[in-house]
N, CA and C of each residue as an Amber inpcrd file, in Angstrom:
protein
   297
  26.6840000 -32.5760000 -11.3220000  26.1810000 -31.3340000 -11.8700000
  26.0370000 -31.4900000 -13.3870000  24.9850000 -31.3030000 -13.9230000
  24.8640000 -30.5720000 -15.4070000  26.2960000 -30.3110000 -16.2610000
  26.3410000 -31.0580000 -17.2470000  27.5380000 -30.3550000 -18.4790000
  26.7780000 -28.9730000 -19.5890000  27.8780000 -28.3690000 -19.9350000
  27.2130000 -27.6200000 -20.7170000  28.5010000 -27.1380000 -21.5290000
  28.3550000 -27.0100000 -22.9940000  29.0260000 -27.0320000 -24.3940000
  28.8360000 -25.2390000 -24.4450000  29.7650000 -24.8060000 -24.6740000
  29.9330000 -23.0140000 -25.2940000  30.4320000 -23.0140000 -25.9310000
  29.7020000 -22.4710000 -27.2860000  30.6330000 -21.7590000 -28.3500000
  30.3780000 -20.6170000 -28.0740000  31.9630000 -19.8470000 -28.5040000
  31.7200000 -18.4140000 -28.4960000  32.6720000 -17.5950000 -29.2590000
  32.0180000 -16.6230000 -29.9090000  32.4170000 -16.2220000 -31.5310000
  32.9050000 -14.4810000 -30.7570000  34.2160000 -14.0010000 -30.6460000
  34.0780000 -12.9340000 -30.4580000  33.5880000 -11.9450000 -31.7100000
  33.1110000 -10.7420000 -31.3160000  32.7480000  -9.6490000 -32.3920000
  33.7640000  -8.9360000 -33.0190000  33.7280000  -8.6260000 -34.2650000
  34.9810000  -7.8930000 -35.1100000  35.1340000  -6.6360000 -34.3210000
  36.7200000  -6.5120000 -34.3050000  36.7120000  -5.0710000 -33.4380000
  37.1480000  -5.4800000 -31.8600000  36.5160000  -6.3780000 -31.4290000
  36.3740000  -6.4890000 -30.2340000  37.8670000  -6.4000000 -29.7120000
  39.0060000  -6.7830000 -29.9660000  40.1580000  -7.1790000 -29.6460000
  41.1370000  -6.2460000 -30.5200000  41.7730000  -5.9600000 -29.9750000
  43.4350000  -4.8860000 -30.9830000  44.1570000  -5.4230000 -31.2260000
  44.3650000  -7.0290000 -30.5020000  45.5520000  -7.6750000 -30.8270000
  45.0120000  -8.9650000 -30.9270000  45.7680000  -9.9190000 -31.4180000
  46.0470000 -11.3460000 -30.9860000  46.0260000 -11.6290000 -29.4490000
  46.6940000 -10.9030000 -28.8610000  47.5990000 -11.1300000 -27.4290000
  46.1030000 -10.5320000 -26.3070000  45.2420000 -10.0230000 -26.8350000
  43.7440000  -8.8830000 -26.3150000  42.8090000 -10.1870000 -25.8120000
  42.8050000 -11.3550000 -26.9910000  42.4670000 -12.6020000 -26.3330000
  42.8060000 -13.1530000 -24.4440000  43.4930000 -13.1460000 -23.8510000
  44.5410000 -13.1180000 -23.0840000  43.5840000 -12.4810000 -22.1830000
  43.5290000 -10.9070000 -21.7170000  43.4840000 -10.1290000 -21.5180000
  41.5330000 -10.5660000 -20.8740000  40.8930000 -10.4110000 -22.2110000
  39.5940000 -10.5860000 -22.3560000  39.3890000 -11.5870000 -21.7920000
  39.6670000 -13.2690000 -21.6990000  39.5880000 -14.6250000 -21.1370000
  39.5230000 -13.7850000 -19.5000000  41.1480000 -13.2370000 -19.4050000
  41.4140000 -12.9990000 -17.6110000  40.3880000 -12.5860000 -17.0080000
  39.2910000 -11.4720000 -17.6020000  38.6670000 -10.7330000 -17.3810000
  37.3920000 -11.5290000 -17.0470000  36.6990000 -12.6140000 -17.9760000
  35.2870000 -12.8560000 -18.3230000  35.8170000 -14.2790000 -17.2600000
  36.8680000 -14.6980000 -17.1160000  37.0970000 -15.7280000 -15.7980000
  36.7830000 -15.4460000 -14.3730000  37.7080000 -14.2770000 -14.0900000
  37.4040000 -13.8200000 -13.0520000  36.0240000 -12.9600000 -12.6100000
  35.3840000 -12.5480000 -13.6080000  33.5110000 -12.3590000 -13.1070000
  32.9130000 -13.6880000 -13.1370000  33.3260000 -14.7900000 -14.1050000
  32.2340000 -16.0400000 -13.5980000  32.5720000 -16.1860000 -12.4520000
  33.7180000 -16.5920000 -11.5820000  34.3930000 -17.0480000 -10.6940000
  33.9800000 -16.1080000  -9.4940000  33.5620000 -15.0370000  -9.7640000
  32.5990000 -13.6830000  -8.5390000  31.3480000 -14.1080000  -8.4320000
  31.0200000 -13.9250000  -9.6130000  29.5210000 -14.7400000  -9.8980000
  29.0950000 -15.9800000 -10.1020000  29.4130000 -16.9770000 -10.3390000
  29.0840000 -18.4650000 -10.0410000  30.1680000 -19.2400000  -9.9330000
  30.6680000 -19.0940000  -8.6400000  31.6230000 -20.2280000  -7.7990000
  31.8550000 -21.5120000  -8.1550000  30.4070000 -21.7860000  -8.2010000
  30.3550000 -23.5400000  -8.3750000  30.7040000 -24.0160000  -9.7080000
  30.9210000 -22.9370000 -11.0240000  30.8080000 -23.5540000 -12.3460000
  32.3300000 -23.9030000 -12.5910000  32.3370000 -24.6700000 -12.8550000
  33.8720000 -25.9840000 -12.6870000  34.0340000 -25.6940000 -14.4800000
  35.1310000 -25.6030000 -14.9780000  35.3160000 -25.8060000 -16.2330000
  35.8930000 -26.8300000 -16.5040000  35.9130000 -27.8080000 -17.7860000
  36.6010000 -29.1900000 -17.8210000  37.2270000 -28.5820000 -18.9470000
  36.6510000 -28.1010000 -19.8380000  37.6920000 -28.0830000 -21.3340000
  37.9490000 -26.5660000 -21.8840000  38.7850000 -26.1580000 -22.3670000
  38.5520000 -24.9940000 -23.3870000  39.3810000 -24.7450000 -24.3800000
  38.9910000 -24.8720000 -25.7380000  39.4990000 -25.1800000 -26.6880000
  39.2480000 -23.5790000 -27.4850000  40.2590000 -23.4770000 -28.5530000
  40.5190000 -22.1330000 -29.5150000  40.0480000 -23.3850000 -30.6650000
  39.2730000 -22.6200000 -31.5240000  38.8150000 -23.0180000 -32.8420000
  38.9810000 -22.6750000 -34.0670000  39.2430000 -23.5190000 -35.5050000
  38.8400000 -22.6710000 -35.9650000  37.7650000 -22.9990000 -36.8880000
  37.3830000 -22.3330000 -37.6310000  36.1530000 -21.9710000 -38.0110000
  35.2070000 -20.8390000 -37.5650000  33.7340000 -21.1220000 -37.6090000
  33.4120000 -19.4920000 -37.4400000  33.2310000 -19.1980000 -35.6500000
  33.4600000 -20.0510000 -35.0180000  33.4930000 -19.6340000 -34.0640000
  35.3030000 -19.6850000 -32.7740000  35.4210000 -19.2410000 -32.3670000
  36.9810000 -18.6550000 -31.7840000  36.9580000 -19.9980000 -30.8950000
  35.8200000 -19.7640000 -29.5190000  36.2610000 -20.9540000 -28.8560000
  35.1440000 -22.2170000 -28.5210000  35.7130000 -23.2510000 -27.5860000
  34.7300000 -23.8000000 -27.2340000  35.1640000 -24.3800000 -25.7550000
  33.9870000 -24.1660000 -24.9730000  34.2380000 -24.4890000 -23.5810000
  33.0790000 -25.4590000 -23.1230000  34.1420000 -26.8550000 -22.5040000
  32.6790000 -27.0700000 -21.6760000  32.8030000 -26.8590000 -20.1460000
  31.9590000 -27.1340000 -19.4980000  31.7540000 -26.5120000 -17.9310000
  30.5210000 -27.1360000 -17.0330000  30.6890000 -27.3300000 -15.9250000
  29.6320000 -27.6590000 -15.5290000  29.1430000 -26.7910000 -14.5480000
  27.8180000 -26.5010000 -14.3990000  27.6630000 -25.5230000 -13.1750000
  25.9610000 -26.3840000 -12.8210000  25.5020000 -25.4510000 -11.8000000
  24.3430000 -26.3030000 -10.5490000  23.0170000 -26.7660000 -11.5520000
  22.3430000 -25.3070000 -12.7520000  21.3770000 -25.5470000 -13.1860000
  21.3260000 -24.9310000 -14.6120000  20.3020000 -24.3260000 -15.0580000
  20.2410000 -23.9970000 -16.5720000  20.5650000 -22.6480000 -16.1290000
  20.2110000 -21.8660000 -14.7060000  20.2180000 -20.5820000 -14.6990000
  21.9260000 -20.0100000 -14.2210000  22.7470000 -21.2040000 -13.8320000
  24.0640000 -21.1320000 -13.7130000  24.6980000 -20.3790000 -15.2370000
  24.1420000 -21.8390000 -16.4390000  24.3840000 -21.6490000 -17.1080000
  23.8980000 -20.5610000 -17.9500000  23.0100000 -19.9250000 -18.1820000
  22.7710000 -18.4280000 -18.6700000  23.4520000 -17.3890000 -17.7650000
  23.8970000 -17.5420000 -16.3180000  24.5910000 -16.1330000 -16.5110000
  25.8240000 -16.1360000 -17.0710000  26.8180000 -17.5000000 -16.7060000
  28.0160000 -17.4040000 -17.4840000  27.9160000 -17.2920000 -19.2080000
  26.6640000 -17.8020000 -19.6190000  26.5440000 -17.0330000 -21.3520000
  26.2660000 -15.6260000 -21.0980000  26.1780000 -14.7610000 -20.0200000
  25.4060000 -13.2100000 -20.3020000  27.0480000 -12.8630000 -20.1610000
  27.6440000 -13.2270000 -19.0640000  28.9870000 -12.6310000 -18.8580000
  30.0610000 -13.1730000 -19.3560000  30.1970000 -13.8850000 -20.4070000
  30.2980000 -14.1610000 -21.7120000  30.1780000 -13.1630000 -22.5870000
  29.3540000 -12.8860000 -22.7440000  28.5370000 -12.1760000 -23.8260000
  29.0800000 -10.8080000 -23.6000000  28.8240000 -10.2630000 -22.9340000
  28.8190000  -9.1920000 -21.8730000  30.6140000  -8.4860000 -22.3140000
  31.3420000  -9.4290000 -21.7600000  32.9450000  -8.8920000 -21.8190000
  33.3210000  -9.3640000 -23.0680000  33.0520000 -10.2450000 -24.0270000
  33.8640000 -10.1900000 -25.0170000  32.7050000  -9.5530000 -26.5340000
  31.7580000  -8.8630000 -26.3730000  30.8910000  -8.6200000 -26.8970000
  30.6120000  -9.5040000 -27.8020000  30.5250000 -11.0000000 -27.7980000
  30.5580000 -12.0760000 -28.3750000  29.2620000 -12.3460000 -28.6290000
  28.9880000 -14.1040000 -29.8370000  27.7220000 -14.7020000 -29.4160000
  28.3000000 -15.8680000 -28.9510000  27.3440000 -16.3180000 -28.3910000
  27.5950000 -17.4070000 -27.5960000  26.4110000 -17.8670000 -27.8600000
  26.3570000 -19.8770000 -27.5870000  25.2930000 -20.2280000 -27.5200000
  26.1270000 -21.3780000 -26.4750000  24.8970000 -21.7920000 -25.7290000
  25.0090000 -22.9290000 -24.5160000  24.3670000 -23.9270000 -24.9730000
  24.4560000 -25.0180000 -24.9500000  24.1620000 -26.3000000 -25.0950000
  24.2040000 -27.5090000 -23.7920000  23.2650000 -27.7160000 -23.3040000
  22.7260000 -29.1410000 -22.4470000  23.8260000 -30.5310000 -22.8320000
  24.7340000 -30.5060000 -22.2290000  25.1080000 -31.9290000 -22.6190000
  25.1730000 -33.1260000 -21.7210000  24.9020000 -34.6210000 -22.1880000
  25.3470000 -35.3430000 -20.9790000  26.2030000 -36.3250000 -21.3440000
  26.8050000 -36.9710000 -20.5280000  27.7780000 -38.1720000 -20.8030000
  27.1920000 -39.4370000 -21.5890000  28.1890000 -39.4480000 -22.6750000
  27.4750000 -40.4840000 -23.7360000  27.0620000 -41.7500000 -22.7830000
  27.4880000 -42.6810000 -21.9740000  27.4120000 -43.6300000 -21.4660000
  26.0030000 -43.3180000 -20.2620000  25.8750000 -42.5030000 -19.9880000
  24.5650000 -41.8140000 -19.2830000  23.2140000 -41.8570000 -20.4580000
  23.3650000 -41.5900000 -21.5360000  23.2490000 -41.3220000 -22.4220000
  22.6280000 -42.8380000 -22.9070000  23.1530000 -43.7860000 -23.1370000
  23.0410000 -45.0230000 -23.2480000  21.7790000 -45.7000000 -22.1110000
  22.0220000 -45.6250000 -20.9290000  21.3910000 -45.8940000 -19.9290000
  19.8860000 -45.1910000 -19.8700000  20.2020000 -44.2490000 -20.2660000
  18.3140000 -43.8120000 -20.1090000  17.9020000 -43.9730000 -21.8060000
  18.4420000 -44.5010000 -22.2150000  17.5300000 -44.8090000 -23.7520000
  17.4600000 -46.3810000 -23.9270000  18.0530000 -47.1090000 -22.8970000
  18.6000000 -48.7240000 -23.3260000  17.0270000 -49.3030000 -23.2330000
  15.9120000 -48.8430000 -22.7770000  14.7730000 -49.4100000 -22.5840000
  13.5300000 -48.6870000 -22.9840000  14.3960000 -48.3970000 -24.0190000
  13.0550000 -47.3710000 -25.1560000  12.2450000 -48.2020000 -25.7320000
  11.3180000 -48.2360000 -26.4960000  10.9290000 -48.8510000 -27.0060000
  11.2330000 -48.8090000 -28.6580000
């Protein structure tokens, strides 16, 4: 399946606490997990800089991946952006006979 890179910046306000993080994750997990079964998560990292987190994940197609950015988006009134990624060594293999 497809990898795919999320950053996602919650909105000021969005949270009352530190601990609201928590809360919000439980929430925006369990609707991907209603709504796209198949999307497997491998990583998820807290950041810092301007954006809070970063997740990668794999799910079936590009349209997997836009709903988990809407419901994303959606529960933590966040931005998010999705990113196409593939395995560097994959990566290697379809460019080794470029010209």
């Amino acid at each position: 399946m497809p990898t795919f890179v999320m950053l996602t910046r919650v909105s000021p306000g969005t949270l009352e606490s530190p601990a609201s993080f928590q809360r919000l994750e439980e929430e925006a997990v369990n609707r991907i997990k209603t709504e796209c079964p198949d999307v497997e998560w491998r990583e998820n990292l807290a950041l810092l800089g301007p954006y809070d987190y970063l997740d990668v994940f794999t799910a079936a197609d590009n349209d997997t991946a836009l709903k988990v950015s809407a419901i994303v988006r959606a529960h933590g009134h966040a931005h998010v952006e999705v990113w196409a990624a593939e395995d560097w060594k994959r990566f290697k293999s379809l460019v080794r006979d470029l010209p």
